[in-house]
C-alpha positions in Angstrom: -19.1 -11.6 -2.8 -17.2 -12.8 -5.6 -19.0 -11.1 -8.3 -18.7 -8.0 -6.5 -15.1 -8.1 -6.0 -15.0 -9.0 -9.7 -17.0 -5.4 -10.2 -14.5 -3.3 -8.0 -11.3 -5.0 -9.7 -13.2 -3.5 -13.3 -14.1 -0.2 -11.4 -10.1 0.0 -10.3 -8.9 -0.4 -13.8 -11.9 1.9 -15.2 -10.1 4.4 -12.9 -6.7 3.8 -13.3 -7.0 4.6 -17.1 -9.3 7.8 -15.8 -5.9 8.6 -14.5 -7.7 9.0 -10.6 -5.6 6.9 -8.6 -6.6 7.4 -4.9 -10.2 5.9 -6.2 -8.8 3.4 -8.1 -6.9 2.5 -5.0 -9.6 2.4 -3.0 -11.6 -0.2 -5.7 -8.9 -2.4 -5.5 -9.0 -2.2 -1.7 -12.8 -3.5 -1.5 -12.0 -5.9 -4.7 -9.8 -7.7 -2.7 -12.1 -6.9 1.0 -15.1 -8.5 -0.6 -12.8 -11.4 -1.7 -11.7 -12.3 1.9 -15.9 -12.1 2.7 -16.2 -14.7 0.4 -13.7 -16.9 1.7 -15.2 -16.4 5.1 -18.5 -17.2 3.6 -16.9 -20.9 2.8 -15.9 -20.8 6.3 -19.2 -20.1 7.6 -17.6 -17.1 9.3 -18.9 -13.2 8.9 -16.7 -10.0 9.9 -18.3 -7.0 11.7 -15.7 -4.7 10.4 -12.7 -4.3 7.8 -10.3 -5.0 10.8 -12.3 -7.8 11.9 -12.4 -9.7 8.2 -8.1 -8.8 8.0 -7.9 -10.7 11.1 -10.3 -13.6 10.2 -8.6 -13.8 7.0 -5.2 -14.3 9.0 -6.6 -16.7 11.7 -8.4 -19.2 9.3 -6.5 -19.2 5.6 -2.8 -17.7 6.8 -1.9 -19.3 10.1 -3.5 -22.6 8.8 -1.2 -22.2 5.8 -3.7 -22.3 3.0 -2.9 -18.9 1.8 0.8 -17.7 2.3 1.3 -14.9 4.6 2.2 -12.5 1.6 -1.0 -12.3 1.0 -2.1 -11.0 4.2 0.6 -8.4 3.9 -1.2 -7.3 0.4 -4.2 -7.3 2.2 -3.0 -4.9 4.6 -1.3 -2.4 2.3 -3.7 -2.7 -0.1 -6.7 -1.8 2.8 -3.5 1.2 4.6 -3.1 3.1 1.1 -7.2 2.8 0.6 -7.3 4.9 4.4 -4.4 7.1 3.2 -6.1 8.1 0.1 -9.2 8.1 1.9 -8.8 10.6 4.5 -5.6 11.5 4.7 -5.5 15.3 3.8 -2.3 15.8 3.1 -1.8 11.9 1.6 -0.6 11.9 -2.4 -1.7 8.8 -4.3 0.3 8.5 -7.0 0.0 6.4 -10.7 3.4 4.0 -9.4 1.0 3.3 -5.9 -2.0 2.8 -8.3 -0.6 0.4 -10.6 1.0 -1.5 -8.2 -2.4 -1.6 -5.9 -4.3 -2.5 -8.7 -1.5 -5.7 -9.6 -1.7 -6.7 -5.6 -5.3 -6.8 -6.2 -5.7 -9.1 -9.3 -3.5 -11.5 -7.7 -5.1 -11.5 -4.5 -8.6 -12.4 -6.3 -7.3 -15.0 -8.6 -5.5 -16.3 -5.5 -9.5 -16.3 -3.9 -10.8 -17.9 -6.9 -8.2 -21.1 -7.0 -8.7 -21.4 -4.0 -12.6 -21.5 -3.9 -12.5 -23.5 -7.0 -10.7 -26.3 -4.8 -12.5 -26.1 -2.0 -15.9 -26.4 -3.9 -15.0 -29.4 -5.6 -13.8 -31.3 -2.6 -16.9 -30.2 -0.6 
């Protein structure tokens, strides 16, 4: 999951400097969505559904307190403006959204990847 989250985060800034920023918002939506499915992974854990890995992601790694819960609010804009550009019609995505989608989700995978590093070495 990592690598793929790794692929998406490249995709988002391939796009970004394409100047197409609803689909570079919607690569760094699934960069960091396939970053949560790789800490759920280390969890032994598997969402069904986007919703369903948002709210594994809050039960296990926020409310324990080993992510802070800003990160589960940059998980949930980060996944709202991926719907808005998405599907809604009459939604604008503009370069400001993009580039600050894009930030959320760099931090949100380097976040993933301390983490993971951690937890691997004291497994």
């Amino acid at each position: 999951y990592l690598t793929r989250a790794k692929e998406k985060l490249k995709s988002a800034k391939d796009l970004f400097k394409a100047r197409d920023w609803s689909d570079c918002v919607s690569r760094a939506y699934y960069c960091a969505f396939h970053s949560v499915q790789a800490l759920l992974l280390s969890e032994g854990l598997q969402a069904t559904s986007h919703q369903g890995a948002l709210n594994l992601f809050g039960m296990y790694f926020v409310k324990s307190g080993k992510f802070d819960k800003r990160f589960a609010k940059i998980l949930k804009n980060l996944k709202d403006d991926r719907e808005n550009g998405d599907y809604e019609v009459f939604s604008v995505i503009d370069q400001e959204t993009a580039e600050e989608t894009l930030k959320e989700a760099e931090e949100f995978l380097k976040a993933v990847q301390q983490y993971l590093e951690k937890y691997l070495k004291n497994k």
